[in-house]
Structure formats: structure tokens, C-alpha cells
C-alpha positions in Angstrom: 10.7 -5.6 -13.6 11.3 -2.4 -11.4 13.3 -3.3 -8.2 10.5 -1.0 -6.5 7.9 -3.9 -7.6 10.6 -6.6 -6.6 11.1 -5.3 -3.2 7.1 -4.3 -2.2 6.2 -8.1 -3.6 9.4 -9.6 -1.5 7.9 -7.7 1.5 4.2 -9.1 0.9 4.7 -12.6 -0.5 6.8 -13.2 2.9 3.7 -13.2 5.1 1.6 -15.8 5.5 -1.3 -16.4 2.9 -0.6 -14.0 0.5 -1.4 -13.9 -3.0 -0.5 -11.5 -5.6 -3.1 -10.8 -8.5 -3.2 -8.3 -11.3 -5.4 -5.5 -11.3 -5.8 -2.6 -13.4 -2.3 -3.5 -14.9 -0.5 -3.5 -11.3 0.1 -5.9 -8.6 -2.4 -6.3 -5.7 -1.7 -8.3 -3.1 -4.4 -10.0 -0.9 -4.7 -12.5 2.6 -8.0 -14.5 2.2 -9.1 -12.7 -0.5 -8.7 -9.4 1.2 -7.1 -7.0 -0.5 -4.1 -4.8 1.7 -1.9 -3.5 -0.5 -1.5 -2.3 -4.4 1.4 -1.2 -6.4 1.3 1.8 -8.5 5.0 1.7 -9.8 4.2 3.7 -12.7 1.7 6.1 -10.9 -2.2 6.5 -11.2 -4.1 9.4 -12.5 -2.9 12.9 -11.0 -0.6 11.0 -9.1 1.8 10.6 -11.5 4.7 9.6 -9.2 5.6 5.9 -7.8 3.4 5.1 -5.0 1.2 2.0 -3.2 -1.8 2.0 -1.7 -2.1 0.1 1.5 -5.1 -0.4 4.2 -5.0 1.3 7.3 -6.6 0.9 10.6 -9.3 3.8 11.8 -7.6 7.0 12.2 -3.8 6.2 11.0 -4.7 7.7 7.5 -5.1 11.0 9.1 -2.5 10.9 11.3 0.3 10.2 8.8 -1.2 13.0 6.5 -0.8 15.6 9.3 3.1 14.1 9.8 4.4 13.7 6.1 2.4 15.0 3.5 5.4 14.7 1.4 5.2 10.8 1.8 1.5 10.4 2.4 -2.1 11.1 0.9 -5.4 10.0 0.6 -5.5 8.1 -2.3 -8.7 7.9 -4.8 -11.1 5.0 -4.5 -9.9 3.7 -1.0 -9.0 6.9 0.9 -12.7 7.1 1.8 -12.4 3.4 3.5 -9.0 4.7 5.3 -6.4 3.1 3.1 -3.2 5.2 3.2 -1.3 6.7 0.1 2.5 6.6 0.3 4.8 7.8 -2.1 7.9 5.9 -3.0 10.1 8.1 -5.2 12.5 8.1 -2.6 11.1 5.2 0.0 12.5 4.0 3.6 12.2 0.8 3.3 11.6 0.4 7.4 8.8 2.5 6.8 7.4 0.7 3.4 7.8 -2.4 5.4 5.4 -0.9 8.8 2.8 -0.1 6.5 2.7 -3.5 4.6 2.7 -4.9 7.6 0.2 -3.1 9.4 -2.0 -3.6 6.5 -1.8 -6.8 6.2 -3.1 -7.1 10.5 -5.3 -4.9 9.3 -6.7 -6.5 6.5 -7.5 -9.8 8.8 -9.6 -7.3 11.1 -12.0 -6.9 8.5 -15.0 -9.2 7.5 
């Protein structure tokens, strides 16, 4: 096991009701059922670099592009629900952390 996935899953499995579950090969973690955040250790597709997906409230995904485009991107199947991309080949963990978190508030906006 990569010490990227032992560090993300440390980060989520430390708030409250989280789960982790297995899809498409890589960890997902979820509060109620509601997905926040997903590994990609090994990449996905075109993006062929370390990276996680994680759910962002309305208008952050935007705002980080326009920062860090080096860090951040609109990832495939959730960018159009404003999930964030973030790249972790050479990851700040303060920041990794934020976005966990904010993901997981996030996710316990959403019905």
C-alpha cells in the first residue's frame, strides 16, 4: 500500500461517519452514503498522474483552477457537479487535508 493512499484514508477515516468502499479499483470514501472524496493513486485515463477527486461547494472548483492549475482540474465524471481535481505528485498535505475536509462539510449539504 502507497503511503499517498495511507495518508488520504488516515485523513478521511478520522471524521466522523466515514466509510471507505471500493470503486473502480480505488478507494472512495463516503459520510451517509454520500460520496466526498476518491483516490486515484495510480491515475485515471489522460490523467495519468497521482490525484483525488473531492466534492466542492458552488464556485470553489473554478476558483482553484484560476489559482493553481498545476495542482487543480476539473476532473471527468464529477467536474460537471463541481467536484475538484487535485494533483498529488508532490502534495501539501495542509492543503490535501482543506479539501478533504471541506468536502466532507460539503458532502453533508447535499440531499
Amino acid at each position: 500500500m502507497s503511503d499517498l493512499v495511507t495518508r488520504v484514508r488516515a485523513i478521511c477515516l478520522a471524521l466522523p461517519e466515514v466509510t471507505e468502499h471500493v470503486s473502480h479499483g480505488t478507494p472512495l470514501f463516503k459520510r451517509r452514503k454520500k460520496a466526498f472524496v476518491q483516490l486515484w493513486p495510480d491515475g485515471h485515463h489522460q490523467n495519468d498522474f497521482p490525484h483525488l477527486w473531492a466534492a466542492a461547494p458552488e464556485g470553489v472548483q473554478e476558483l482553484l483552477i484560476e489559482q493553481d492549475s498545476q495542482v487543480y482540474f476539473r476532473p471527468p465524471y464529477v467536474g460537471h457537479r463541481g467536484w475538484i481535481g487535485m494533483r498529488l505528485t508532490a502534495p501539501d498535505w495542509d492543503d490535501v487535508e482543506e479539501r478533504i475536509e471541506t468536502a466532507y462539510e460539503t458532502s453533508a449539504g447535499r440531499a
